[in-house]
N, C-alpha and C positions, 0 to 999 in steps of 0.2 A: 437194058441195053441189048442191043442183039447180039453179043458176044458173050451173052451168060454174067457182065459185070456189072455192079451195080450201080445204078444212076446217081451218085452222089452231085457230081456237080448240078445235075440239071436239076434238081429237087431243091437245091439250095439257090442255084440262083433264080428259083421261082418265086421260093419264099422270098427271098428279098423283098424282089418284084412286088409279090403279094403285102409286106409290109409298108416298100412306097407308097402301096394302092392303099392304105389306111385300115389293111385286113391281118391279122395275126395268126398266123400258121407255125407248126413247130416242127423242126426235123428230130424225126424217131428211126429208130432201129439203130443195129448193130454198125451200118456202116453211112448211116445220117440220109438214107432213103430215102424215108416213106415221109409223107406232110400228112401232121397229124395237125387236125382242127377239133377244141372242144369247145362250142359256142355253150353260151350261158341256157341254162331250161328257157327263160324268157325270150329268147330271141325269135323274132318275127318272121312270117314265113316271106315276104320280101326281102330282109336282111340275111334273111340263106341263101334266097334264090341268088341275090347278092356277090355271096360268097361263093357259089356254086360257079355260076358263070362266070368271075373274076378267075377262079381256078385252072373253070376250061381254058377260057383266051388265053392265059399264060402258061397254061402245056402244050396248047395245038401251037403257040407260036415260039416255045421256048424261052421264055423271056424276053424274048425280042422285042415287045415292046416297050418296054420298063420306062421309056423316056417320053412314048409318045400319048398322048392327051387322051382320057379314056372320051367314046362318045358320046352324048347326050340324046337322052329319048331310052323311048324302049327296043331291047336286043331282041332279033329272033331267034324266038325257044325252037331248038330242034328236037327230035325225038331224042337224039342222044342225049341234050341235056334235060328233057323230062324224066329219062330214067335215072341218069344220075343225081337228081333232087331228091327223087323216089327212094334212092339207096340211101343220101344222108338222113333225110326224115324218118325210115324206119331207122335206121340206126341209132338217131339221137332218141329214138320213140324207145324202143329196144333199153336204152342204155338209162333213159328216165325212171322207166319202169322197175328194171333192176337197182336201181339205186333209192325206191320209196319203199321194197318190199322187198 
């Protein structure tokens, strides 16, 4: 938040959000922050992108949409959200790794 305080309600009423949408996120940290997501090793690289983008729409709009009808077809990928694919895929890459060896 720009006040230095942390975003508790907005993180949680995303999750929600994100749980209407049929996706499972969990509030982590000390003061129920941060959305933490640990998909399964198997999950497909559509069912991230999936995930990826259901995340962004419901940060850039706040949850604001929670009621209204997600769209049909394909979304346009912006750079922004090709990096941030980029970040969860190393990360779940990252975290696969460390957890076989």
């Amino acid at each position: 938040m720009p006040n230095g305080s942390p975003a508790t309600s907005i993180a949680l009423t995303a999750i929600k959000t994100l749980l209407h949408r049929g996706f499972v996120f969990l509030p982590e940290g000390e003061h129920s922050n941060v959305i933490s997501f640990t998909p399964p090793l198997t999950i497909s690289e559509s069912q991230l992108r999936s995930a990826v983008n259901a995340v962004e729409e419901v940060l850039t709009t706040n949850g604001s949409s929670a009621n209204r009808p997600r769209p049909k077809g394909k979304r346009k990928e912006t750079a922004e959200t090709r990096r941030a694919q980029r970040k969860v895929v190393v990360f779940s890459s990252l975290r696969s790794s460390r957890l076989r060896g």
